[in-house]
N, C-alpha and C positions, 0 to 999 in steps of 0.2 A: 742635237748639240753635243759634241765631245766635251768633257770635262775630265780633270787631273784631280786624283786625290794622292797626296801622303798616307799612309798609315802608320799610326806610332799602337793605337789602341783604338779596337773597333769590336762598338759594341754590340752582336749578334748572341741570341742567347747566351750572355756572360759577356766577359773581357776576353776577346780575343787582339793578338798582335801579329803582325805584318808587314810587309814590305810597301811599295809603292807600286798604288793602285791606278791606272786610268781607263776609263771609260764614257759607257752613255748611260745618264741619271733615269731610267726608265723603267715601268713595270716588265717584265718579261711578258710573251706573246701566249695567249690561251687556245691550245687546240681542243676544238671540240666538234668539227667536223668528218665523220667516219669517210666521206668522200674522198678524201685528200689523202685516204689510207688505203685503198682498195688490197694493199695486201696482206691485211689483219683477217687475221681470221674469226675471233671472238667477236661478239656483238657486243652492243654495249651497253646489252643487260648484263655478259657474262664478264666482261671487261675489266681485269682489273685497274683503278685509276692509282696513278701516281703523281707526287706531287709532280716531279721534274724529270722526264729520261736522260741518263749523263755518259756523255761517251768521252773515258780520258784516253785521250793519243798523246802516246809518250814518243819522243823523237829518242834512237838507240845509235844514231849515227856516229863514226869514226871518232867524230869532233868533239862526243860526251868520253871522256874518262873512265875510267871501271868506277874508280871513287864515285863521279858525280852519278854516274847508271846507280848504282849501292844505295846513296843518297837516297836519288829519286825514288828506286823503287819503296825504301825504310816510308821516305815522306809519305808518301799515298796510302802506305799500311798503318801507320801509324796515327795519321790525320782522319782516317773512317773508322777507326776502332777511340777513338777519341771522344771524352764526356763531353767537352763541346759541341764536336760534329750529333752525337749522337742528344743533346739537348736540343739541336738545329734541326735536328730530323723532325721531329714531336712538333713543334712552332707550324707547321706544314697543314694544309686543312687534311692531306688524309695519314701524314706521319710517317711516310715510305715513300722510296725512292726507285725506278730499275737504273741500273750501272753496267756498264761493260768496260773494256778497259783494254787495250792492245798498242803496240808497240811499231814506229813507224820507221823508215831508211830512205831508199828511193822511192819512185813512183808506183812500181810495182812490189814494193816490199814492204809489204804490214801483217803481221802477227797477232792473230787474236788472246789477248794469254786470259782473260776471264769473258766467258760469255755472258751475254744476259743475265743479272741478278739484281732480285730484289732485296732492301737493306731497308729492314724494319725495326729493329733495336739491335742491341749485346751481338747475340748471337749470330745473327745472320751477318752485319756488321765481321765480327771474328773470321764468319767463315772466307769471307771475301780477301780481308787481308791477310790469311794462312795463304792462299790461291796465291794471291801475288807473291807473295812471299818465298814460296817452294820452286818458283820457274826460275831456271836458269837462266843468268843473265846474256846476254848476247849484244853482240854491235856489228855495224852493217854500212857500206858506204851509201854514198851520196845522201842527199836531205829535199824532199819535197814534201811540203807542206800542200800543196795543192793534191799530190796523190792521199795525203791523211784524211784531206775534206772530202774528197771524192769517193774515197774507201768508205767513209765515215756515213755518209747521207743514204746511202739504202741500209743500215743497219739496224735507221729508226724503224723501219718497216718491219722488219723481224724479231722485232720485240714484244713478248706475249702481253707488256702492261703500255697503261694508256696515259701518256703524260700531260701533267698539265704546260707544261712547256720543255721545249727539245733544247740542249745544249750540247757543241762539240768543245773539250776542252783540252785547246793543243799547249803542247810546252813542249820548246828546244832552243837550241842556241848558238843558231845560225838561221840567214836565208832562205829561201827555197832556189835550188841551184838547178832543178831538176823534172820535166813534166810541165806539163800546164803552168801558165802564170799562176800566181797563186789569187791572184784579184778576180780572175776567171771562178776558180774555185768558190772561194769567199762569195763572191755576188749569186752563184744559185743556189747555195745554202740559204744565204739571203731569202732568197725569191719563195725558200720554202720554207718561210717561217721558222729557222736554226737558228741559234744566235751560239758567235762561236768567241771565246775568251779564249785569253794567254797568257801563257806563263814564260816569257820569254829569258834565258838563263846567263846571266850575265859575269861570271865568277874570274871569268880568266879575263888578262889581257890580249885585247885582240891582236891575232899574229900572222902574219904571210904565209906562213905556212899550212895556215885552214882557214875554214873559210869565216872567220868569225868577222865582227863587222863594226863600226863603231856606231854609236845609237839604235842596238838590235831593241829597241824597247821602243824608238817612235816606227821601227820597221813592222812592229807588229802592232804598236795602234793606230798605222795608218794603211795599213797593208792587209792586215789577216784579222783582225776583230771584227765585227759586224752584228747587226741585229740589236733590239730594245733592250738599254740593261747589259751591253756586253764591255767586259773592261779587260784590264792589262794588270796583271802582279810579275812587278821585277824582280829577278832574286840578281843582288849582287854580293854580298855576301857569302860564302858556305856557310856558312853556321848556323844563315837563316833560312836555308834552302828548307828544313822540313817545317817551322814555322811560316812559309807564305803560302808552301803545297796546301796546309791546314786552312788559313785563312781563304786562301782560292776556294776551296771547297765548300766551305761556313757559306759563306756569300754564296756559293750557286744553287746549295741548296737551301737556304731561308727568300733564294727569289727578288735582293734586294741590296742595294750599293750602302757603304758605309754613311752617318751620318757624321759626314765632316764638312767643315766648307772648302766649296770647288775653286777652282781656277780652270775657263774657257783656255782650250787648245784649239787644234786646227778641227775643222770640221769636214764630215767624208768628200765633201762636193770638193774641196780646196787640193790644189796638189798638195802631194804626200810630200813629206819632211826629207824622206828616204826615197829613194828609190825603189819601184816595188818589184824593179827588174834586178836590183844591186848582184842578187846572189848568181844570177846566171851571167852579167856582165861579168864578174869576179871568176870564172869558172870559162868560160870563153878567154879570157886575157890570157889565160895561168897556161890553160891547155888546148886551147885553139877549136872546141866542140862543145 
């Protein structure tokens, strides 16, 4: 069942606040079969376990701003070097986390900027948001979000630690215009036990001249979210852009949706809201391919 929360104050280790949240009220998915990994190499005596492996795919597309790229990147360093997140961390049965974290455009353009790491308090925590922090920023045309899932799903497999649940966490702000449908993407992620959340960016008004869209926020909870547990944080605001990055991250890693009361939206099986084709319809009109 899809459910819609607000966030005004959401309590996960402390007071945290945020944006507007939707998703599905559910425990996240437990891997514990070495099977379904044959490309691990450690056993799982030697295995380090994690609570959650979290892969953030940032969108760098034309469409984001230098300011809002600035933003973003401040958000995510700022929200993993943070007492809350790092109070979030500890709440975990084993108190760590692995992260990677790379940068997406078209279908074939994605940018690893941190690889694999694990974030166990302060420290480790620091070193990861210095990493973000020192890459240069960059932006790149077109937007596929089904290339970011795609990229994204053998990366679990290259990860030296053993999560207790896989999450891809995209954020950008527009369609996917570009590659694969993205419901294509979305649904084998699905099939493997991924659950993928969004941060869909809503700051500007939508213009002809890119490809922004109007309700990119039921575009992505009926389009690109999926999996037990998986929801949607709006930023429309700037100001609260590094406040919902924070909150996104509380919530994915404590494993767990805020405790507010819901309101029933549409449900996966029901047509989407949005069109899940909107952004290559959009892109096809303008420029005929």
């Amino acid at each position: 069942m899809r459910v819609l929360f607000s966030i005004g104050a959401v309590l996960i280790a402390g007071v945290l606040a945020g944006g507007d949240v939707a998703g599905i009220a559910a425990p996240g998915p437990t891997f514990d079969s070495p099977k379904s990994q044959p490309q691990r190499l450690a056993s799982d005596k030697d295995a380090q376990t994690v609570d959650v492996e979290l892969i953030l795919a940032v969108d760098v597309s034309y469409s984001m701003d230098m300011d809002e790229l600035a933003i973003q990147r401040e958000g995510y360093a700022q929200a993993i070097q943070s007492k809350e997140f790092l109070q979030a961390l500890k709440l975990g049965p084993n108190g760590r986390i692995a992260v990677t974290y790379f940068e997406w455009a078209a279908s074939t353009d994605q940018k690893i900027i941190i690889p694999w790491r694990l974030i166990d308090g302060p420290e480790t925590a620091d070193a990861v948001a210095a990493e973000i922090l020192k890459t240069p920023i960059r932006r790149a045309s077109r937007t596929s979000i089904s290339g970011a899932i795609t990229f994204a799903m053998p990366l679990f497999d290259e990860d030296p630690y053993r999560g207790l649940r896989r999450v891809i966490d995209i954020s950008g702000d527009g369609p996917n215009n570009n590659g694969s449908p993205v419901t294509v993407a979305r649904d084998a992620a699905i099939e493997k036990g991924i659950v993928i959340n969004g941060l869909p960016i809503m700051v500007k008004e939508p213009s002809y001249s890119t490809m922004d869209i109007d309700n990119l926020d039921y575009y992505y909870e009926d389009c690109v979210i999926g999996g037990p547990g998986s929801f949607v944080i709006t930023i429309k605001d700037r100001d609260k852009f590094k406040e919902a990055i924070r909150t996104k991250l509380l919530m994915e890693v404590a494993g767990r949706m805020p405790e507010r009361r819901v309101v029933h939206v549409a449900d996966k099986d029901k047509e989407p809201r949005v069109s899940c084709m909107i952004g290559e319809k959009i892109w096809s009109d303008r420029w005929g391919r």
